[in-house]
N, C-alpha and C positions, 0 to 999 in steps of 0.2 A: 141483078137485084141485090140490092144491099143488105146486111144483120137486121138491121131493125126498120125495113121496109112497113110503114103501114101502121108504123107504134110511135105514140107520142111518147115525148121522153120530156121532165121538165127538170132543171139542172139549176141548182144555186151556187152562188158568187161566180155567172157566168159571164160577167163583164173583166173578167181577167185570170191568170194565171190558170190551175187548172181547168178552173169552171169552164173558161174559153177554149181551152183544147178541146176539151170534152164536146163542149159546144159543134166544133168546128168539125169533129171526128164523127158524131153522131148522124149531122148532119148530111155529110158523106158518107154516112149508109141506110140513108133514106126515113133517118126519123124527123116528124114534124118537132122539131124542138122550143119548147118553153124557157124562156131564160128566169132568172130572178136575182135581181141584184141591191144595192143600194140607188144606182143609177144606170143608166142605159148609156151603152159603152156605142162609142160613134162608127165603130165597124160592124156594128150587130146587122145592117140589108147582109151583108155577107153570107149569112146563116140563109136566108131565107134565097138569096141568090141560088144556094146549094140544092135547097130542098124548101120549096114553097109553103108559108103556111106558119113561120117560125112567128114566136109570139115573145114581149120581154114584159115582167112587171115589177113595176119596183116596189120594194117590201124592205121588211129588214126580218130575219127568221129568228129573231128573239119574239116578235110581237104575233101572239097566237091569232088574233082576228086578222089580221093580214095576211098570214099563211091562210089559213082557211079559206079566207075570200078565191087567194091566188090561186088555189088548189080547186075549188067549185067552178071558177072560171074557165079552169085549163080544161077540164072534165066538159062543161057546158060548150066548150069552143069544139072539140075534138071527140067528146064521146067517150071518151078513159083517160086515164092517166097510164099508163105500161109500163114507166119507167120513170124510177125519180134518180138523181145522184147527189147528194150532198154535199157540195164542194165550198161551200161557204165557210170560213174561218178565220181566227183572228191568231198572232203571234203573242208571247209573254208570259213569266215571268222571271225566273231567279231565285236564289238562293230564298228560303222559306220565310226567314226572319227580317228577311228587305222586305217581301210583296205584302203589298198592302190588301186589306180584305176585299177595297171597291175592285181593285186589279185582276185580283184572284175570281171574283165573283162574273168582272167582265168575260173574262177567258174562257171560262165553264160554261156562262150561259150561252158566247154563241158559239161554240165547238160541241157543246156537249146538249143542250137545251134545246139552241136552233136545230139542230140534227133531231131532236125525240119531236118537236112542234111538227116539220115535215112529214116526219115517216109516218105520225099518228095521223096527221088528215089526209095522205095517201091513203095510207092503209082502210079508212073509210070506205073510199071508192073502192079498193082494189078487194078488199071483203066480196062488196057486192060483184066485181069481175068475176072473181074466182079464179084470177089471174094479176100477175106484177112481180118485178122486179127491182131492188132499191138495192144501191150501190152508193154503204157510206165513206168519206172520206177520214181514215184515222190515220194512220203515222206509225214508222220505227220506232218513234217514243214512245208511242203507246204499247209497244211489246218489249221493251227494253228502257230502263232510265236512262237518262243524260246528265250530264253535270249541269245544274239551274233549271232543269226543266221545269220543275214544281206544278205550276195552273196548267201549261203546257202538255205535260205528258199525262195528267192525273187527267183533262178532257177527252186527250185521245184514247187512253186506258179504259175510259168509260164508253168512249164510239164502241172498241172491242165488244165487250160484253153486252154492250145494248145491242148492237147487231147479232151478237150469238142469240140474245135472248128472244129478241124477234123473228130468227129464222123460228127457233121452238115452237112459238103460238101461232105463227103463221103460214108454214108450211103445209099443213094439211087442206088450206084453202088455197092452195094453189100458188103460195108468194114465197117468192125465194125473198135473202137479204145477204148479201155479204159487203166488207169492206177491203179497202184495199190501206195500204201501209208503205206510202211513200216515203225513202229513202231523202235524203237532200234533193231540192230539187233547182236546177240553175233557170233562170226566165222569168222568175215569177215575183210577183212584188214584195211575198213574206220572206223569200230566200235574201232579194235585198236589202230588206229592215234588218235581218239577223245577220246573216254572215257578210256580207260587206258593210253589217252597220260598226261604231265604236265598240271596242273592246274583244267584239268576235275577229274582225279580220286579221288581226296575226296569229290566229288560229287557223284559217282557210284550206289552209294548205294540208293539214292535220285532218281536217272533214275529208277532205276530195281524197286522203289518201286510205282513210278508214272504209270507202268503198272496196271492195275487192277488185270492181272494174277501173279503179284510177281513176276515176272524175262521175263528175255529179250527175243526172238523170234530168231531161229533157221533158217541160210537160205533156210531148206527144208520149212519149215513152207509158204516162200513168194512165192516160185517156186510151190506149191500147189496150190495158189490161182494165178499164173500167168498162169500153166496150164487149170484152171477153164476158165480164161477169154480168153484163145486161143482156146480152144476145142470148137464143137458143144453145149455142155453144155450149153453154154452161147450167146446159137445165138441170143437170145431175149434183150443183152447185149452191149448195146453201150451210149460212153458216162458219165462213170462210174468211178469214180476215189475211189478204194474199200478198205478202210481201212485196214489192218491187222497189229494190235499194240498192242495182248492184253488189250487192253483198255485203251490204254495212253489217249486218245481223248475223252473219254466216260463223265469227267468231274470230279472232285474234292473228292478224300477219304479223310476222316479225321481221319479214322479209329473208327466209334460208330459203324458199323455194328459189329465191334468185342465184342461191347457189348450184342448184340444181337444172341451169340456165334454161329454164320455162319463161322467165322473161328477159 
């Protein structure tokens, strides 16, 4: 029997990169999965192949009566919601004085917006449960800056603390909330906008190697630890925004341990 046997789970930007792992992961441990994307991704029988019952709706999680709807449905289809993940997101911006304010304004609403629109009309149902778990997706820049990050990091800096702020008010009813803080990640379609886009890739090398582990993070890799923080596992768990970066965060190699022939 699998973690989340019996528990619907409904998961954004699940037509690709993480949302899809996550998808794919969830599913193979027994949760009914709700997808939500902009479109419906032509592997999604897959999910339901896994674990019968999978459902996708397309929405965009900037528009609040769409989420709502999405979120009334899943509940009316299934009976709860148990599990939301947040993986919907968008890449961008740069240096403060280039980004323009429509730019700046996109990046916020759906990293940082889209993410409050879900959790709030979960969080509806999951009141009346007295039960649920939300698992939002923020980022190593949102615990640390980057060079250009600007819209970028200041969205995920906000995942952070919306998530702490919700474990707060919502823990005493039963709702855990933490987020996870993915590292580089190689597979995914943001990963290929930025670092193999113009100007990043004769940087790449420089990313992969600011990992401690030497290379970049796999999206089964993040949907491991998103599973960790939606399952029972982690009932003790709230409030947690949990790194998974290979060690990008860990602090400064100069490379003397190679002296020291550990590697």
């Amino acid at each position: 029997m699998g973690r989340l046997h019996g528990k619907t789970a409904l998961i954004t930007g699940a037509a690709s990169g993480l949302g899809a792992a996550a998808a794919r992961r969830f599913a193979a441990e027994g949760a009914r999965v709700a997808g939500l994307d902009l479109a419906v991704p032509d592997w999604w029988s897959e999910v339901d192949a896994i674990a019968p019952g999978a459902s996708f709706a397309v929405a965009d999680v900037t528009d609040e009566a769409a989420v709502g709807s999405v979120v009334d449905a899943v509940v009316a289809d299934h009976g709860s919601v148990d599990v939301v993940v947040n993986c919907a997101g968008v890449a961008g911006g740069g240096p403060a004085h280039w980004v323009e304010l429509a730019e700046f304004e996109r990046v916020i609403r759906v990293n940082l917006t889209g993410t409050f629109l879900v959790c709030k009309h979960a969080l509806r149902h999951m009141v009346e449960q007295k039960s649920g778990s939300i698992v939002n997706v923020a980022s190593v820049e949102g615990i640390e800056g980057t060079e250009g990050g600007s819209a970028y990091n200041a969205s995920k800096g906000g995942v952070v603390i919306l998530t702490k702020n919700l474990a707060i008010d919502y823990g005493r009813a039963g709702i855990r909330v933490n987020c996870v803080c993915p590292g580089f990640i190689e597979g995914t379609a943001m990963f290929a906008s930025v670092i193999d886009g113009p100007g990043f890739r004769d940087f790449k090398d420089q990313y992969r190697e600011a990992h401690k582990l030497g290379r970049f993070g796999a999206p089964e890799e993040i949907a491991a630890a998103m599973l960790f923080l939606a399952s029972d596992d982690a009932s003790f768990v709230t409030g947690h925004a949990l790194v998974v970066d290979g060690g990008f965060t860990a602090g400064m190699r100069t490379g003397l341990s190679d002296l020291f022939g550990i590697a």
